[in-house]
C-alpha positions in Angstrom: 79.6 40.8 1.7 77.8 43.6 0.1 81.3 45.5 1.6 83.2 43.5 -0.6 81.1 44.0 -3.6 81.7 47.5 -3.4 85.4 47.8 -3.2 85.7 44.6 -6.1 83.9 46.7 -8.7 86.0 50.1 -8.7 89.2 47.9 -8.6 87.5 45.9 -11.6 86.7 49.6 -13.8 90.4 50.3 -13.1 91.0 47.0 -15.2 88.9 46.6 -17.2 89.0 47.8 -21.3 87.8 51.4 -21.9 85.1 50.6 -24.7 83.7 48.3 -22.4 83.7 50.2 -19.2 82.0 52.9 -21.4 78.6 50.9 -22.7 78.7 49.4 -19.3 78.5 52.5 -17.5 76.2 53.4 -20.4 74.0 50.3 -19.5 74.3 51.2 -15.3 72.8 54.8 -15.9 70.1 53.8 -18.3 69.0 51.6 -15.7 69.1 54.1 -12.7 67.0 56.4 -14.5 63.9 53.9 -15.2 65.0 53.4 -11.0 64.5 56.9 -10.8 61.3 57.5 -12.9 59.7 54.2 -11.0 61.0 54.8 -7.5 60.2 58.1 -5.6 63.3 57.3 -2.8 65.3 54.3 -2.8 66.1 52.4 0.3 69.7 53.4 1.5 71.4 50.9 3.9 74.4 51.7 6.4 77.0 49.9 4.0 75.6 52.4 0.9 76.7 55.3 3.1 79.8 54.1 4.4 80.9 53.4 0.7 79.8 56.7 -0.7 81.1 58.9 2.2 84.6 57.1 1.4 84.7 57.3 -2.3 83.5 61.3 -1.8 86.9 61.4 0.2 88.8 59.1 -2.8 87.2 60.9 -6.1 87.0 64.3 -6.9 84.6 64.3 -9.3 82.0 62.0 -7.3 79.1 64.4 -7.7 78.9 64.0 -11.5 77.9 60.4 -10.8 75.7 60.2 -8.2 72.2 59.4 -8.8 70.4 58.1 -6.3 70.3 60.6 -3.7 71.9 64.5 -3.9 75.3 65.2 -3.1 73.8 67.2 0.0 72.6 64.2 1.5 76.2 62.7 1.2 77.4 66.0 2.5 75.4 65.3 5.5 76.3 61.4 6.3 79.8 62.5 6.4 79.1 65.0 9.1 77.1 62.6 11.1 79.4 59.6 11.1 82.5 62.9 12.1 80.1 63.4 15.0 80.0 59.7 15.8 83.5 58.7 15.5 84.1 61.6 18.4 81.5 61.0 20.4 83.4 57.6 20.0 86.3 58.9 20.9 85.1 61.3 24.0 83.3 58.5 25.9 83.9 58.5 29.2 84.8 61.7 29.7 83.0 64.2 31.2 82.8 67.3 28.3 82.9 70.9 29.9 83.5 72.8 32.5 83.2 71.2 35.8 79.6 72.1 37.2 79.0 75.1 39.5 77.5 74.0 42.6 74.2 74.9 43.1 74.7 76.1 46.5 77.2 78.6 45.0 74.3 79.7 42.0 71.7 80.5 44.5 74.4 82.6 46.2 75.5 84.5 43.0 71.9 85.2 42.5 70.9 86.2 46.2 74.0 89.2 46.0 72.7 90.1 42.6 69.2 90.8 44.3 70.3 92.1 47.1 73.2 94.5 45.9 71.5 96.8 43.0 74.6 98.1 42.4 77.4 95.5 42.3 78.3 93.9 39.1 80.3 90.4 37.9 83.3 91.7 39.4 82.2 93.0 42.5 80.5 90.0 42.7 83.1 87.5 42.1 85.0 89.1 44.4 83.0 88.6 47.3 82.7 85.1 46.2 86.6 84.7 46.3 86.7 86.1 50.1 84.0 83.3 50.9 86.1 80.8 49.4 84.5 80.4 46.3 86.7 80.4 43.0 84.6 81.3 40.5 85.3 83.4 37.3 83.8 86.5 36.5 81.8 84.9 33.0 80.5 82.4 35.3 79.3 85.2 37.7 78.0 87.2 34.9 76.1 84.1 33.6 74.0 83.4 36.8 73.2 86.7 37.9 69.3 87.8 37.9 68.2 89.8 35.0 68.5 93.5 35.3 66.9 96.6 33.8 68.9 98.8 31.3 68.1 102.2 33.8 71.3 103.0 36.2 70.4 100.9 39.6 68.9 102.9 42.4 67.5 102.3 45.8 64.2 100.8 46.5 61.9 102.5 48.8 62.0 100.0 51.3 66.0 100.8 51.5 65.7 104.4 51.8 62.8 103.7 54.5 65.5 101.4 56.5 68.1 104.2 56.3 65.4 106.6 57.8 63.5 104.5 60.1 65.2 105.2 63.2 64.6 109.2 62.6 60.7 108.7 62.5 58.3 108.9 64.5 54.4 108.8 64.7 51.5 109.6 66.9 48.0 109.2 67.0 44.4 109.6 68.9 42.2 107.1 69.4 39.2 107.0 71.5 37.9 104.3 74.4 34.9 104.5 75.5 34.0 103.8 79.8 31.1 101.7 81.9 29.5 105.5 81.7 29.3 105.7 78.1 31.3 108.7 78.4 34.5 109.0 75.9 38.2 109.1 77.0 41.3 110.1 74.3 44.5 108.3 74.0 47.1 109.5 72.5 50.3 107.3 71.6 53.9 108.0 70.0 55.4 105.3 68.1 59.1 105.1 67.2 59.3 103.1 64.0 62.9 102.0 64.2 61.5 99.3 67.1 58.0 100.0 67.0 58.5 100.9 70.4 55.8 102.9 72.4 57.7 105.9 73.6 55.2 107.8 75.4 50.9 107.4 76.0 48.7 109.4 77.9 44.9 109.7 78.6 42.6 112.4 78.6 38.8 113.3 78.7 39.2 116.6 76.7 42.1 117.0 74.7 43.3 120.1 73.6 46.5 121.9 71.7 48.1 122.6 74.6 47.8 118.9 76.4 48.8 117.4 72.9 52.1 120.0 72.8 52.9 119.0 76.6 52.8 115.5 75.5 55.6 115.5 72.9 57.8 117.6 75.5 56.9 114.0 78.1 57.6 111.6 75.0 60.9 113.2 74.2 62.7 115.0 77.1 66.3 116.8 76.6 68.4 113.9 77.6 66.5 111.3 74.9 67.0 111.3 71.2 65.2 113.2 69.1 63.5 112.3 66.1 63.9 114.3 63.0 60.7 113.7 61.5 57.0 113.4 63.2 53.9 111.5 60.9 50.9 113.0 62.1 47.3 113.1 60.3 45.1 116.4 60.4 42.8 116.2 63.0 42.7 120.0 64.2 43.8 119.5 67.5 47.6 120.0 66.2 47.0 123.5 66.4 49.2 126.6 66.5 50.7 125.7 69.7 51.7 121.7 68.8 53.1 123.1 65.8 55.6 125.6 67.8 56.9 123.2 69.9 57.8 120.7 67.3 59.3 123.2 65.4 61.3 124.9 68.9 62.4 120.7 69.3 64.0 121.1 65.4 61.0 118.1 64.5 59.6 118.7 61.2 56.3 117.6 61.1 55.0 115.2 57.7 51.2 115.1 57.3 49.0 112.5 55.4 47.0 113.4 53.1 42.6 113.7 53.4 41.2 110.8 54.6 44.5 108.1 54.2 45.0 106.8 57.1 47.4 103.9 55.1 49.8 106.9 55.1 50.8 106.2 58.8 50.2 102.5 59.2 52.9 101.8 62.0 50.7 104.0 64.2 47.2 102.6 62.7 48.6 99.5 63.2 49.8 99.8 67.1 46.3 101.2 67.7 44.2 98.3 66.3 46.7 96.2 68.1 45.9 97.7 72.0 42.1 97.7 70.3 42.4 93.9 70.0 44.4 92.9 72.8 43.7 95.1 75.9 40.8 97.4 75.5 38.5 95.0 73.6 38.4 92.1 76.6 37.6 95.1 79.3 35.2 97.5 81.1 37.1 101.0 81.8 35.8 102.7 84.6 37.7 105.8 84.7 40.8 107.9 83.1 43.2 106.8 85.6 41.6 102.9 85.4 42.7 103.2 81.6 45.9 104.9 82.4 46.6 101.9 84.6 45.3 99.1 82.2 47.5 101.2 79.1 50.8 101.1 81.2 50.4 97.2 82.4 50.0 96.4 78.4 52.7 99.0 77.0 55.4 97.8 79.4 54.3 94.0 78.4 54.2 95.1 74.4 57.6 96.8 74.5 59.2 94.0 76.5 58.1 91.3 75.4 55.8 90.8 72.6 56.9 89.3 69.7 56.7 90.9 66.5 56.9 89.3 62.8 58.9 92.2 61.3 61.5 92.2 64.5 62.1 88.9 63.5 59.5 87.5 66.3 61.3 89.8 68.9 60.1 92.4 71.1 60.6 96.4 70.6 62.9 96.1 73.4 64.7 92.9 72.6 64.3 89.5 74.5 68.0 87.6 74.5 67.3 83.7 74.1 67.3 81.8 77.1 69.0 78.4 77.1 67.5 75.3 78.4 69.4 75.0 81.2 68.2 77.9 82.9 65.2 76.1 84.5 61.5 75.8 83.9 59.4 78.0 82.3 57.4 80.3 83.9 54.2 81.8 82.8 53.9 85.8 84.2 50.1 87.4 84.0 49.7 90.5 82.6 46.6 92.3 83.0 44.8 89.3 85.0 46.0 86.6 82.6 44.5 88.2 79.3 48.2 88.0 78.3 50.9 85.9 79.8 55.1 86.5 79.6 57.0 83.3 79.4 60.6 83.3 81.0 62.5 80.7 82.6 63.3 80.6 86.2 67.5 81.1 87.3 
């Protein structure tokens, strides 16, 4: 009804006489101000809006006689109920771009982390040989958040670029049911963690420790390029020659930091824990028989976490149908290798 009112009234100052329509608009506005001055905001109702919003797409001039609210606020009805008629008119429809798959996301971001140097491109092109069609904004959009510097390698790359040239070696000391002290000395590879060569002496000297590296790495083997040793004084004059007459440089730690050669720190605290802790050495060549029992079991079949739980010397998976699993002692049953019987 109140819809009705409002289009019956213009159609009715279209009529009506002039005069009239004057004082009568004369008499409206007199009583919208005392409106105004009495009322700080009038209630508006959905009709009021729909009726303005038309008439400020009918009259020109429509500000000049508007009172009761600013023409701003008119402004603003109109763009709500555009907004409503095409949310009206989009329903059902599903706006956008169809969604990236989240597997395909995580992907986007793994090759960003992993690839310092690729870009959107690069990126969207190894997408498309996986099978993925993605564009390159898309790409751009999901990958992780990068400094402004030119990428470079992370240590831990260069490391695994180098690994399989470095080597390391160390003393360490056991002592026997005499209380007297024997010296073993290790070499590590770090590409594997693989024990290349120990040996155990009761009085260790430059010369032994030279003879040893000539043992570890004979002509037919590979020969690392680099050697991490601390700087205990038994490297003397004479070790030093033969690395250098093998082409090894040496790289020594600094005072006191024995975190500077950890894989070898590490493999020593590990024979510590697991073999020479749990026994009673009698003599050198007791130790030298306990030390090559536990080095053939470490390098052929203890797992290690950063081998991806394999061993130096890698261990294929068996299948089930191989047989049973058998358990192998080593070193009396302080460790046991698990295999299955053919």
């Amino acid at each position: 009804m109140r819809l009705i009112f409002a289009i019956i009234y213009p159609l009715r100052a279209f009529l009506a006489d002039r005069s009239h329509l004057a004082l009568e608009n004369l008499a409206l506005r007199q009583q919208l101000a005392v409106y105004r001055r009495t009322i700080a905001r009038p209630a508006i109702r959905s009709s009021d809006r729909l009726f303005w919003t038309i008439l400020a797409n009918l009259w020109r001039s429509w500000p000049s006689a508007l009172i009761i609210v600013r023409p701003e606020t008119v402004i603003r009805w109109h763009r709500a109920g555009f907004r409503l008629f095409w949310r009206w008119r989009s329903r059902g429809a599903d706006p956008g771009r169809p969604p990236i798959p989240m597997d395909v996301i995580i992907l986007i971001r793994r090759m960003s982390r992993e690839n310092a140097t690729w870009g959107a491109p690069r990126i969207q092109a190894e997408l498309r040989l996986l099978g993925y069609a993605v564009s390159e904004s898309t790409v751009a959009k999901y990958m992780t958040a990068r400094s402004r510097r030119p990428p470079s390698q992370r240590w831990r790359t260069f490391l695994d670029n180098h690994i399989n040239q470095i080597a390391a070696c160390d003393f360490f000391v056991v002592p026997t049911a005499t209380f007297s002290l024997l010296w073993c000395f290790v070499v590590l590879s770090h590409d594997r963690r693989r024990i290349v060569h120990f040996n155990v002496t009761s009085g260790p000297s430059a010369e032994w420790t030279a003879q040893q590296m000539i043992e570890a790495f004979p002509a037919d083997a590979p020969i690392p390029r680099f050697l991490l040793r601390d700087r205990d004084s038994i490297y003397g004059e004479t070790f030093r020659s033969r690395l250098e007459g093998m082409r090894i440089a040496e790289v020594i730690t600094a005072y006191r930091s024995p975190w500077q050669n950890p894989y070898a720190e590490r493999l020593i605290g590990t024979i510590r824990r697991e073999c020479t802790d749990h026994l009673i050495v009698i003599g050198e060549n007791h130790l030298r028989r306990l030390l090559k029992q536990y080095v053939r079991y470490y390098n052929n079949s203890r797992p290690h976490s950063s081998l991806e739980d394999n061993s130096p010397l890698p261990r294929e998976v068996e299948s089930l149908d191989r047989g049973d699993v058998v358990a192998e002692p080593v070193l009396g049953g302080l460790h046991h290798r698990y295999h299955r019987a053919a």
